[in-house]
C-alpha positions in Angstrom: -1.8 87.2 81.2 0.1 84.3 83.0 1.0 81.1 81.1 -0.6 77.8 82.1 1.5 75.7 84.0 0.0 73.1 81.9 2.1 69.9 79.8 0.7 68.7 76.5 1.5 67.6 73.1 0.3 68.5 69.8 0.6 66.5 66.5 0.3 67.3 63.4 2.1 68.2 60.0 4.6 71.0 61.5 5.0 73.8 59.1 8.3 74.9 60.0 8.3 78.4 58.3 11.4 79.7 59.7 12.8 76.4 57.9 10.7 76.0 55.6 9.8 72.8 56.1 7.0 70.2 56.4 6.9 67.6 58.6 5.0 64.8 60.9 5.7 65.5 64.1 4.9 66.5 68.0 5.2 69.6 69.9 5.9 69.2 72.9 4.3 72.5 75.4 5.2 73.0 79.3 4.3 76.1 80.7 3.4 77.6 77.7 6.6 77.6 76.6 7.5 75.1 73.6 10.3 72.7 75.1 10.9 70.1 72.1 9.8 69.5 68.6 10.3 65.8 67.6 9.5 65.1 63.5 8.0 61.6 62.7 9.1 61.6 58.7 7.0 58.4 58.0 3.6 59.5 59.6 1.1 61.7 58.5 -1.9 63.7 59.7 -4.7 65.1 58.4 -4.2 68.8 60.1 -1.6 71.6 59.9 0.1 73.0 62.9 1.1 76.7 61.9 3.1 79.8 63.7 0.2 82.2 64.6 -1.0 85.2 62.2 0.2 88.8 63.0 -1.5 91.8 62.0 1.4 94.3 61.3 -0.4 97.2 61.4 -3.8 97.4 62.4 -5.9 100.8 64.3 -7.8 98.4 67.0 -10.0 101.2 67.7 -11.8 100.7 63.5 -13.0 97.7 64.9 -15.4 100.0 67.6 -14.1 97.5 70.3 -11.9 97.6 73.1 -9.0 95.8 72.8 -10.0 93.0 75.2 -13.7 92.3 73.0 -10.6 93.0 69.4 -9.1 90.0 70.9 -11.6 87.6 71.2 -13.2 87.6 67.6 -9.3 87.8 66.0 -8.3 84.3 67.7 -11.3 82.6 65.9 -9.1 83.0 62.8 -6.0 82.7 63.9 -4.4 86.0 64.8 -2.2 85.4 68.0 -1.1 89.3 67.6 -0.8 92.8 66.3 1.3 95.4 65.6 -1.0 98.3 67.1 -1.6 101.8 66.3 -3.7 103.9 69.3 -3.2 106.6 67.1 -7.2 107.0 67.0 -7.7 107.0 71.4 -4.5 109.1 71.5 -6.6 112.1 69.1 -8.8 111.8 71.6 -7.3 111.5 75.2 -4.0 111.8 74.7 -1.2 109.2 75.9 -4.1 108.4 78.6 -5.6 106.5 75.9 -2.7 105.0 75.0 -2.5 103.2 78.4 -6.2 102.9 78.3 -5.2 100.2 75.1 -2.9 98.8 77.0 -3.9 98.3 80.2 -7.3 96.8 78.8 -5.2 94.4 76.1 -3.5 93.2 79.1 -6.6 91.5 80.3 -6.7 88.5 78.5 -4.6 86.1 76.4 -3.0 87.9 73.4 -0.2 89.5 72.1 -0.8 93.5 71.4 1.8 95.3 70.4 0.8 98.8 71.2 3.2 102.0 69.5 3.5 105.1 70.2 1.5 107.4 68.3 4.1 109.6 66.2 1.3 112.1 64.8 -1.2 113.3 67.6 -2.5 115.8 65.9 -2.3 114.4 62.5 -1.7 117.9 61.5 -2.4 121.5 62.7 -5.2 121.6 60.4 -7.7 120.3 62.7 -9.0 119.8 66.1 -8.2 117.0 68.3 -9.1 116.2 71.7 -5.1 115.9 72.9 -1.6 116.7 72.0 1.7 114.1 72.3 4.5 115.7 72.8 8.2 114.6 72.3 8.2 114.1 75.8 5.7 112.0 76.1 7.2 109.8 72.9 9.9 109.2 75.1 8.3 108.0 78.2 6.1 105.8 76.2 9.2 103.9 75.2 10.8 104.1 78.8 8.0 103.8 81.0 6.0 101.8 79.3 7.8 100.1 77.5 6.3 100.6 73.3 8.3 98.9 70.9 8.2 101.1 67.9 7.4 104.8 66.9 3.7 104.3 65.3 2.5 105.4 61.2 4.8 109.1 60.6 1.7 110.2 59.0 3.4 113.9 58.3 5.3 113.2 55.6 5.5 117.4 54.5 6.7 117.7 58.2 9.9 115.4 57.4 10.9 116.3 54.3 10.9 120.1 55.4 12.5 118.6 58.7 9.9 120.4 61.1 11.8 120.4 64.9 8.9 118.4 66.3 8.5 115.5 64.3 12.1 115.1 63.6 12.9 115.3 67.3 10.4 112.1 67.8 12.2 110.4 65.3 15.2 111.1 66.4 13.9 109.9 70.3 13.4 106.4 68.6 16.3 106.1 66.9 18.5 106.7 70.1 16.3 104.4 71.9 16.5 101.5 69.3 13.0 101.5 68.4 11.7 101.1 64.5 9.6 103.9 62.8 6.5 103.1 61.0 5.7 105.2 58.1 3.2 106.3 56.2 3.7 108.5 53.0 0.6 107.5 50.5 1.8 108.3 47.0 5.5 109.6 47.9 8.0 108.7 44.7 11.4 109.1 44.1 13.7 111.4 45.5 11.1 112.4 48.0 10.6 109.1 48.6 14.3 108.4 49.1 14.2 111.6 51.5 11.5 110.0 53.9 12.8 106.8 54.1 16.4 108.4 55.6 14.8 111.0 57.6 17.1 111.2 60.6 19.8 109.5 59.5 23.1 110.6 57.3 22.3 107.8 54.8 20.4 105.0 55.1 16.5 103.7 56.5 15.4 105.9 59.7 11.3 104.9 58.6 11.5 101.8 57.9 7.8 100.3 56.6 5.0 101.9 54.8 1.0 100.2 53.8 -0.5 103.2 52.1 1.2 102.1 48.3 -1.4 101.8 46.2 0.1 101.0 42.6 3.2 98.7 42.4 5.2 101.4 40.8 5.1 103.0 44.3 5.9 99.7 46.6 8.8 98.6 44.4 10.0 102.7 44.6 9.7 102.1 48.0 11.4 98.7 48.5 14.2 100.2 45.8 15.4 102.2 48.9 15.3 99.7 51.6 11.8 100.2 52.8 9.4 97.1 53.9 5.9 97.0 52.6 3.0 95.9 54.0 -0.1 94.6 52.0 -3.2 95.9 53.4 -6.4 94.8 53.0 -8.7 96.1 55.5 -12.8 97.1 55.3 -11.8 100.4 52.8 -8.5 100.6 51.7 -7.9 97.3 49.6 -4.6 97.0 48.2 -3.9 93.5 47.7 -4.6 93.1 43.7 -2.6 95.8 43.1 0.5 94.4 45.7 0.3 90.6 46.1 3.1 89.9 43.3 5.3 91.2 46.1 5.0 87.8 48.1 6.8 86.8 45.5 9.8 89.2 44.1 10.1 90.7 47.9 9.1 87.9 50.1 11.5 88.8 53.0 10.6 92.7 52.9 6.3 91.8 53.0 4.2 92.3 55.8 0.2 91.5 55.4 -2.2 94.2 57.5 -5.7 95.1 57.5 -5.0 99.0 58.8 -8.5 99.4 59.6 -10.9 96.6 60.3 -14.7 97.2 60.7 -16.6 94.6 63.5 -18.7 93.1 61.0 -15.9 92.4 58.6 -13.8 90.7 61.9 -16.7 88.6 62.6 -15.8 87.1 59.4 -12.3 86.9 58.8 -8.7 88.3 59.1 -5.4 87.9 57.6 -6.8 83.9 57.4 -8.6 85.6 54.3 -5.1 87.2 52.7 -3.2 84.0 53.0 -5.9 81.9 51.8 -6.4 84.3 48.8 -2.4 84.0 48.7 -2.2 80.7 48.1 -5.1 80.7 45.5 -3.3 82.9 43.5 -0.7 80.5 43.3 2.0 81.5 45.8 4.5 79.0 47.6 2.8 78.8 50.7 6.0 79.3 52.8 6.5 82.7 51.2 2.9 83.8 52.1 3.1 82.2 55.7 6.6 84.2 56.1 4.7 87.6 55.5 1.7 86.4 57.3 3.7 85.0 60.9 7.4 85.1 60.2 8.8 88.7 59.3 6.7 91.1 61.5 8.0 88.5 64.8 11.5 90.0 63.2 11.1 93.4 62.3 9.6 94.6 65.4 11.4 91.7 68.1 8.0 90.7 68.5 7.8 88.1 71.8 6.0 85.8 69.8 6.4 82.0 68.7 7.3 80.9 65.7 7.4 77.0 66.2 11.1 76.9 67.5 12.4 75.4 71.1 12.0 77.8 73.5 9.5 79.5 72.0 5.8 80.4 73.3 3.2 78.4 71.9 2.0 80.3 70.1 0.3 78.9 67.1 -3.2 77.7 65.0 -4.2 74.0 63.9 -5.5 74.5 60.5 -7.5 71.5 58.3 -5.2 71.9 55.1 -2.9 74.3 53.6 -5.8 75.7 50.8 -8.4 76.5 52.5 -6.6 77.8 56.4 -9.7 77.2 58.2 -8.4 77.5 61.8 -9.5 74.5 64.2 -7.6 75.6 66.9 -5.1 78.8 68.6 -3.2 78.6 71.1 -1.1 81.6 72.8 1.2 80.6 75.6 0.2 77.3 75.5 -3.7 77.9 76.2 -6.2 77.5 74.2 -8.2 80.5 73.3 -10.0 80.0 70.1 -11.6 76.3 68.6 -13.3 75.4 65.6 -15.2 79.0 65.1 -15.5 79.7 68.7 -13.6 82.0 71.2 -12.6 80.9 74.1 -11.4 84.0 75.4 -13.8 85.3 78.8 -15.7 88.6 78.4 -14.2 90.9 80.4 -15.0 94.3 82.7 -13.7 97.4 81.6 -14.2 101.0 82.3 -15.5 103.8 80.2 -13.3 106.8 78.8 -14.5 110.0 76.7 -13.5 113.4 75.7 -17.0 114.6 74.6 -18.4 118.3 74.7 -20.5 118.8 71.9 -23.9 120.1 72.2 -26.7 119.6 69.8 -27.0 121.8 66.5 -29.8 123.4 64.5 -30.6 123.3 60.7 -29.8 126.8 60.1 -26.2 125.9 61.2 -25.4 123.7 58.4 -26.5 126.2 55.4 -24.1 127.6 52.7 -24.3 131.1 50.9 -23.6 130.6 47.4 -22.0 133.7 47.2 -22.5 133.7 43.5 -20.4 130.3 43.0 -20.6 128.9 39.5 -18.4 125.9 40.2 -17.9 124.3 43.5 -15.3 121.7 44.7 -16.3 118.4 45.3 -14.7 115.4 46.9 -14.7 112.6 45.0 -15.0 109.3 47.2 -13.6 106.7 45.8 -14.6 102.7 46.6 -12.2 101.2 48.5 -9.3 103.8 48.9 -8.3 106.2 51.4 -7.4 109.1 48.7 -10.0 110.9 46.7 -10.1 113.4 44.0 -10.9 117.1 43.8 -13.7 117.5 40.9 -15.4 120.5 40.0 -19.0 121.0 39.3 -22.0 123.4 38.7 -23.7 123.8 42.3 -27.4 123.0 43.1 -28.3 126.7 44.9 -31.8 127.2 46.6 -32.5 130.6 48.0 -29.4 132.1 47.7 -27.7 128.9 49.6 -25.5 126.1 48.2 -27.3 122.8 48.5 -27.1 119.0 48.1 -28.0 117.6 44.3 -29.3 114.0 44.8 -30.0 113.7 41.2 -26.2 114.5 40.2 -25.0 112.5 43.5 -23.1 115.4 44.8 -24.2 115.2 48.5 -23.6 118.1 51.7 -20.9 116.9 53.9 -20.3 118.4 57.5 -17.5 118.2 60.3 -18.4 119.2 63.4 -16.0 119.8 66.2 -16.8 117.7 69.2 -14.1 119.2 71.8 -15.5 122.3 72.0 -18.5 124.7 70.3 -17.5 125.8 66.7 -19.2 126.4 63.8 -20.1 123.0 61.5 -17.6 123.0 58.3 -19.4 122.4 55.5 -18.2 120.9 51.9 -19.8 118.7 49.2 -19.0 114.8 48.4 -19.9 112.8 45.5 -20.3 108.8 45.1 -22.0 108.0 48.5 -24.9 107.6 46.4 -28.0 108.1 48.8 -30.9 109.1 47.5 -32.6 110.3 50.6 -31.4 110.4 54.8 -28.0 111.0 56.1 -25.1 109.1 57.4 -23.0 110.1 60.3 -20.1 108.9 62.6 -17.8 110.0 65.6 -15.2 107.9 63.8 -13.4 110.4 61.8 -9.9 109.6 61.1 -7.7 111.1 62.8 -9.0 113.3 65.2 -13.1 111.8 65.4 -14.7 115.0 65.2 -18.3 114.4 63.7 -18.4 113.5 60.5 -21.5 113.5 58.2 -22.8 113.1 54.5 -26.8 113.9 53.9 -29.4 114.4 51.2 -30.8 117.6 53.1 -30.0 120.2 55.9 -32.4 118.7 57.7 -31.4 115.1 57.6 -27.9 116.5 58.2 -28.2 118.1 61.4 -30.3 115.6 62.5 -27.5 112.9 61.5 -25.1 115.0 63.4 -27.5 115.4 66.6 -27.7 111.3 66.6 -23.8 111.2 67.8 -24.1 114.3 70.1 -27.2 112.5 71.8 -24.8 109.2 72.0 -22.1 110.9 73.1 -20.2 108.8 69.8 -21.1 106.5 67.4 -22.6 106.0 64.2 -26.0 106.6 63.0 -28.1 106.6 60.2 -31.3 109.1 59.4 -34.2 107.0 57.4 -36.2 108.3 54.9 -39.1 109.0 57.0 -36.6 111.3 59.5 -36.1 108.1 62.4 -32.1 108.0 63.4 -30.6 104.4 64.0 -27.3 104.8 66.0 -24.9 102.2 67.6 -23.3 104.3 70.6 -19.6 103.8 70.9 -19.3 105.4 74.7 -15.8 104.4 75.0 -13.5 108.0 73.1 -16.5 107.7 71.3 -15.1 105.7 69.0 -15.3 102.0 70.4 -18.1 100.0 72.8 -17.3 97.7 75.5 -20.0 95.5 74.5 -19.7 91.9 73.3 -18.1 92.3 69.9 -20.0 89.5 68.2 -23.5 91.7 69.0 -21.6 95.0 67.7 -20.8 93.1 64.5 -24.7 92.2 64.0 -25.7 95.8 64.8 -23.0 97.4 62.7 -24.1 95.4 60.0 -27.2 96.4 60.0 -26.6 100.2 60.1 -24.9 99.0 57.2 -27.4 97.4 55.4 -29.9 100.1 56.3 -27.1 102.9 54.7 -27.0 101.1 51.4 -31.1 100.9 51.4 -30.6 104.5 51.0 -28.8 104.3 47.9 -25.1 104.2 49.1 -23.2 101.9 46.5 -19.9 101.7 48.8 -18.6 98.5 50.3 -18.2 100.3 53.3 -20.5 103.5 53.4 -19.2 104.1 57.4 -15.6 103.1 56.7 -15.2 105.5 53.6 -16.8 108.4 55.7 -14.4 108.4 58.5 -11.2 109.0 56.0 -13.1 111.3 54.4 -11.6 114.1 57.4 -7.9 112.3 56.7 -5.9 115.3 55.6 -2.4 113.9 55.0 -4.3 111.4 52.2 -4.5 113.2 49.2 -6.4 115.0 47.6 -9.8 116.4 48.8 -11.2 116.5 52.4 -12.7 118.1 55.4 -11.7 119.0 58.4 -13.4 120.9 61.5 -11.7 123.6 60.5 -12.5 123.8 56.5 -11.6 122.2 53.1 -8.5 120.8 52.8 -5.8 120.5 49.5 -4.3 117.8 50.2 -2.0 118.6 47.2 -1.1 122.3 48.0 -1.1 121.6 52.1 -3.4 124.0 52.7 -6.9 125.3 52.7 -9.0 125.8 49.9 -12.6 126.9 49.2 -15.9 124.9 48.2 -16.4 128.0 46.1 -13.9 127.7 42.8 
């Protein structure tokens, strides 16, 4: 988007964060551009003038919308841009999708910044839609011009220094470009090993947001890594992070990671900061993670209230509460007072879809005389789960779902091409009758289901082959609700304000069914992550997080 050849001032206290100040003052905005700053110590005003929020790591695609419909519900509170992961389209499309993201971001008024997806697959354990090559790393960064090599999601693969994935690091550290990472529960001298992969000594990945205890961030940090805070619609980190705003203020970054449509209706990294400055924090040190030090770490072309900057900022109504009265990015106006100014725009549809639909019988389980099975263990508002054991329900010589114990059948079914439905069992999503399903399966968005029956099960997984992607939810009386996602299958075009109200009440209806999670639909589609420990299911079978390998339902 062009900037507004436009002229105009804006007062208000200036909260310098770079110099952590506060003043009166005036900024002074030609061409989008910011050309003077002039401070007024002995007025005052009743608003805040802040540098814009940035989202340092955020999967655009969890919202289900395009980049263009992402934009226009983040403005409202206050996000001017993001540090973006098309990790999810690439899985499905390949680097295709990754210019799909772009090309549609570059549509309106904000400031993505798209990387390029280091893991695509996640791993050879499962099915995805595409393959990104080393090669294709590289001309991501040279043709198109990325910024940073995206999440390293295969930890194993760097510390046993596989070619391919240290060859793509090694691609962005000859082309100057940071490397996410992303090594959920990695301590000490492994941790140490990461954090220098391709170097002789020193920090070759350079961030990580999957710590989920202290003890693991401040391992982390120990060696020189930056950590980012995430708090998105099912991993929620905060509580156990946020005293690092204040011992590690310069090495913090705030994320969400994965934000659902109904959850962005609501709020952003707005909601962090204010919670930040609740707790007690010195408000510059919270703004500095929120605006200040992903600008830095990735060379960000975003404003941070400095001459010669772009404007690039929010008008807030106090430094408590952050409710955002206005943004601006390049000097236009694009959000005010709780609306988004931002036009809908036209885009084109993109899938990689080839399932066809499935029959009951597909989704049974000989028991094989099993007297323990192994069971994922969900677990409310985290991305890792546990391996439990447990007697198994068995009807007719097949293993079967157990309502009464909460141990429900879970499926992944390959949508690229016709395979058999992989089968395992999951306990904690609580429904007492129906099924839940979803072409959002992290990372490759196979189809991904939990049910109460066989029957409610296939019929789940039939909703998102009929929809071609999506999510869905089978009643108790055998109707299926589904919001199509047409776009990978994974996001909608439509106006993202509508998706939010119909996402939220597939959620509603999925917790009428018994499901106690915050986020039934969110906690699903990790529940196919294989590099996040422990337990989980891919197209292909059970996974050990923990041994790397395989494993069977039957102990």
């Amino acid at each position: 988007m062009n900037s507004p050849t436009t002229s105009f001032s804006l007062s208000g206290m200036i909260a310098d964060v770079v110099n952590r100040s506060i003043v009166a003052g005036t900024i002074h905005v030609q061409n989008g551009m910011i050309t003077d700053v002039t401070h007024e110590p002995n007025n005052h005003y009743d608003t805040f003038i802040l540098p814009g929020f940035v989202d340092a790591h955020v999967h655009v695609e969890s919202s289900m919308l395009v980049p263009s419909e992402f934009a226009r519900l983040a403005v409202m509170h206050g996000t001017v841009g993001t540090v973006s992961d098309p990790h999810e389209i690439a899985n499905v499309l390949g680097i295709a999708g990754v210019r799909y993201m772009i090309d549609n971001g570059k549509l309106v008024n904000f400031k993505f910044n798209f990387g390029a997806p280091s893991c695509v697959p996640a791993t050879t354990f499962e099915s995805a839609g595409a393959v990104v090559t080393a090669a294709d790393i590289r001309e991501l960064f040279e043709r198109d011009g990325l910024k940073y090599l995206s999440e390293m999601m295969n930890f194993p693969g760097v510390l046993f220094n596989d070619a391919d994935v240290m060859e793509k690091i090694r691609i962005a550290h000859e082309l100057g470009k940071p490397v996410d990472g992303h090594a959920p529960g990695l301590r000490g001298e492994d941790a140490r090993r990461y954090i220098a992969a391709g170097t002789a000594a020193g920090i070759g990945i350079t961030t990580d947001h999957e710590c989920f205890t202290l003890d693991e961030a401040l391992d982390k940090l120990a060696y020189g890594m930056k950590i980012l805070i995430r708090e998105g619609s099912a991993a929620k980190n905060y509580e156990a992070l946020h005293s690092l705003i204040a011992s590690h203020t310069a090495q913090v970054m705030f994320c969400s990671d994965d934000k659902h449509p109904n959850d962005l209706v609501v709020s952003h990294l707005d909601e962090i900061v204010r919670r930040s400055v609740a707790k007690g924090y010195d408000v510059m040190n919270v703004l500095q993670c929120a605006c200040v030090n992903p600008v830095r770490h990735y060379g960000l072309d975003v404003g941070l209230l400095q001459i010669g900057d772009a404007a690039d900022c929010i008008v807030v109504n106090n430094l408590v509460d952050f409710r955002v009265q206005q943004t601006y990015i390049n000097g236009q106006l694009v959000a005010e007072r709780g609306t988004s100014l931002i036009p809908r725009v036209q885009t084109s549809v993109v899938n990689n879809f080839n399932a066809s639909p499935k029959k009951t019988d597909q989704f049974l389980l000989p028991a094989n005389g099993a007297t323990a099975i192994r069971v994922i263990e969900a677990l409310d508002g985290q991305l890792i789960t546990n391996e439990i054991h447990e007697p198994p329900a068995i009807r007719d010589g097949m293993l079967v779902a157990d309502v009464e114990r909460d141990i429900l059948k879970m499926t992944v079914v390959n949508r690229y091409r016709e395979e058999a439905p992989a089968i395992a069992f999951i306990k904690n999503f609580g429904l007492k009758t129906g099924a839940l399903a979803s072409c959002v399966g992290h990372d490759s968005h196979n189809i991904i289901a939990v049910g109460t029956s066989d029957e409610a099960l296939c019929a789940a997984v039939n909703g998102i082959i009929a929809a071609r992607g999506g999510i869905c939810v089978v009643t108790a009386d055998g109707s299926v609700e589904t919001l199509p996602l047409p776009v990978a299958g994974i996001m909608t075009t439509d106006d993202g304000f509508t998706v939010g109200e119909q996402y939220s009440r597939l959620d509603a209806l999925a917790k009428t069914l018994g499901s106690r999670l915050h986020a039934p639909f969110m906690t699903l589609s990790f529940m196919a992550l294989l590099v996040i420990p422990d337990l989980k299911l891919s197209d292909k079978g059970l996974f050990s997080g923990k041994q790397f390998a395989f494993t069977d339902v039957r102990v």
